[in-house]
N, C-alpha and C positions, 0 to 999 in steps of 0.2 A: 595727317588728314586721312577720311576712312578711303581704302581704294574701290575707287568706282568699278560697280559691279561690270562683268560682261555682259552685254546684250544679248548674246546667245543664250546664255547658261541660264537667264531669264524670261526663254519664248517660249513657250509650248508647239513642239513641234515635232513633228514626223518621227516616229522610231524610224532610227539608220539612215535619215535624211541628207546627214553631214559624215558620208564615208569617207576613210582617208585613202581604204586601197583604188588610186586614181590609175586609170591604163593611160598608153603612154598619150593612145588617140587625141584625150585631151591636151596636151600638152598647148596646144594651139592659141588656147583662152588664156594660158598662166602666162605671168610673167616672171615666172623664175630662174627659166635660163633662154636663150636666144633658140630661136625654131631650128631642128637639127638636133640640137644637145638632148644627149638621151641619159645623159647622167645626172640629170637633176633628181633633188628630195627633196621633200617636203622641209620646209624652214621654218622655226617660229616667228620670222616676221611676214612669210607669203601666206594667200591670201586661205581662206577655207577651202579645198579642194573635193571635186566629186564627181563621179561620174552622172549626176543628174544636178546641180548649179554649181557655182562659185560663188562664194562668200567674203567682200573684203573684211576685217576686224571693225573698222569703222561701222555703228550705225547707220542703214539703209535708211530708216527711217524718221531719222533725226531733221527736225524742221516740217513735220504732218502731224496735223490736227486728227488724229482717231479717239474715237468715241470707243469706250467703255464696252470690252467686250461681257460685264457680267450677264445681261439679261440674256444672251447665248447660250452660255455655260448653264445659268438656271431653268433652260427652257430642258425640261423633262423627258414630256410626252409630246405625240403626230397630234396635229390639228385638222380640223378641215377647213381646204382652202376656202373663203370666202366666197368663190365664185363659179369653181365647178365642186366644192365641197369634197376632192378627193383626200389623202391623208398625206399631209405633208408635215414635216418637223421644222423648219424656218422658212419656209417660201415655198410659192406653187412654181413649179418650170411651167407650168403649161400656160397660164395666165398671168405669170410674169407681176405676181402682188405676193408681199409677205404675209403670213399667218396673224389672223386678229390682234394675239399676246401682242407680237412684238413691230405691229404697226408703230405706236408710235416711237421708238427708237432707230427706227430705221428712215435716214435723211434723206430727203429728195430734193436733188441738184439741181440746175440749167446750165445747158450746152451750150459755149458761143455757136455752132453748127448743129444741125441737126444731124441724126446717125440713121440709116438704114442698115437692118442685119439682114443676110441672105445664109438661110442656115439648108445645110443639104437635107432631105427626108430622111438618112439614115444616121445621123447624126443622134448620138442615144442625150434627148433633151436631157436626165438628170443628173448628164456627166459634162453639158456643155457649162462653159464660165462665162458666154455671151449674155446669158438671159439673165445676167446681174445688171446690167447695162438699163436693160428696160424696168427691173426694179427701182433704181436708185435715179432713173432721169425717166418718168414715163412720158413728162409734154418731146422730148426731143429724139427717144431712143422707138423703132420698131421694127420689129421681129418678122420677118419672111420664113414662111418652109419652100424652100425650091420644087418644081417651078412655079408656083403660085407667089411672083410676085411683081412689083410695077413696070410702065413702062416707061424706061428712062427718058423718051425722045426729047420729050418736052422741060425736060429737069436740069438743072444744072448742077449735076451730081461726078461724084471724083471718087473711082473706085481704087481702095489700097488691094495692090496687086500686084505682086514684082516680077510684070510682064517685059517683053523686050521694047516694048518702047515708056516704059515707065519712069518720073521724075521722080527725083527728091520734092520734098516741100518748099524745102531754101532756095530751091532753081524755081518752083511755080511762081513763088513770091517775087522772086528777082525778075521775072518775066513781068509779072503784073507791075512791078514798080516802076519799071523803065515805062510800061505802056503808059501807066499814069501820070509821070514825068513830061510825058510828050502831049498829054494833054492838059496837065497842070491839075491834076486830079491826086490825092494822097490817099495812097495803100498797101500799106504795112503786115497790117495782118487781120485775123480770120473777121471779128468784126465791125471791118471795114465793109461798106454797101457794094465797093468797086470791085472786092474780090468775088471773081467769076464764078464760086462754086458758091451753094448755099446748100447741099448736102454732103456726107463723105459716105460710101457701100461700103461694107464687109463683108466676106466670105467666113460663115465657118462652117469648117466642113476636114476631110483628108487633104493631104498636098495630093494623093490620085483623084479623089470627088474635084476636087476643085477647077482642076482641069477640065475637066467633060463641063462644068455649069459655066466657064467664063468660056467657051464659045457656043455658049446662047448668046444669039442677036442682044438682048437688051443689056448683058453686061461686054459682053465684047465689044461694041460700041462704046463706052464709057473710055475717058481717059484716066491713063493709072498711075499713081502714085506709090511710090516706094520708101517703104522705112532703112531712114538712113543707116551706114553699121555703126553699130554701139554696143557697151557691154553695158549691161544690165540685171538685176537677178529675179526683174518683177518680171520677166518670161524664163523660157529654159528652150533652148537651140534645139533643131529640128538634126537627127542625123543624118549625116552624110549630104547635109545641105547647107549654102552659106550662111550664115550670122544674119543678114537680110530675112532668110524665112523666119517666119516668127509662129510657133509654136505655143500655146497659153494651156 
């Protein structure tokens, strides 16, 4: 039978993306020898190693529906955006819509929640990955420049934030469930009418900006939610900080 190609060897991707000279710092993410051991190497059955992600062998992407990256690839020349007519090559940052070309290729989703983003003002818009968000979901996704933005009071809004009094999601749920329990009410998950939030905030900004904006009254008020640890390679780890901060 022919042998199944690699997935790597067929992605277009970053020159020197997937380095093998890994320092030892990393070692933490591998599982190739027990934490302590400084005498490990690199094996060809462990996983892609690098000082900017980790790669298992296995397909990341295996079991996702992506679309056809050619009309990308053929997109030439800058357009102007649609709507403030600046020059953009696939998408305006500023107004958060694709370039006429490749309108129609570009899918728009629904959120079982809706999303608010709180982006800092100095946050360089053509380098943020937030303002994809309000491209591909615009009824459910928008975009804040700090401090020009709402006011929680009246919201039933869950800021992701890995503050000191911050939950998991699985513990909000287990709280809501038990409450629902006692009233004979069912709810499970996000939509559910019972579950208490009906927006989630985002901060994007520095891990220093983001401090000085989450004690503004209207986000510091907000209760905060924390992403569970996980290893994953659809983010890349923030240094010198736990696997919780989440870095994009």
């Amino acid at each position: 039978s022919e042998k199944k190609e690699d997935w790597i060897d067929v992605m277009d991707m970053e020159p020197m993306l997937l380095e093998s000279d890994v320092k030892i710092r990393c070692q933490g993410f591998l599982p190739c020898r027990e934490p302590g051991d400084s005498t490990w190497t690199i094996q060809h059955s462990a996983p892609w190693q690098s000082e900017k992600l980790v790669l298992q062998k296995e397909n990341p992407f295996q079991g996702l529906k992506i679309s056809p990256i050619e009309p990308l690839n053929q997109q030439s020349g800058r357009q102007p955006c649609p709507k403030c007519f600046k020059s953009r090559k696939f998408f305006c940052y500023s107004c958060y819509v694709p370039v006429e070309s490749l309108q129609p290729y570009v899918p728009q989703i629904r959120l079982p929640i809706k999303i608010d983003i709180v982006k800092h003002a100095r946050e360089v818009e053509g380098k943020s990955t937030a303002v994809h968000a309000p491209i591909v979901a615009p009824d459910d996704v928008k975009m804040y420049i700090f401090p020009d933005i709402p006011d929680y009071q009246n919201e039933r809004a869950l800021l992701v934030f890995p503050g000191e009094n911050s939950k998991t999601l699985s513990s909000i749920l287990d709280e809501v469930g038990k409450s629902a329990n006692s009233t004979g009410e069912e709810s499970t998950n996000l939509n559910n009418p019972a579950f208490p939030y009906d927006k989630i905030v985002f901060i994007d900004s520095t891990w220093n900006q983001c401090k000085g904006m989450h004690r503004d009254p209207r986000l510091a008020s907000l209760p905060c939610v924390i992403i569970s640890s996980r290893n994953t390679i659809f983010w890349r780890y923030q240094r010198g900080k736990p696997k919780e901060y989440l870095a994009t």
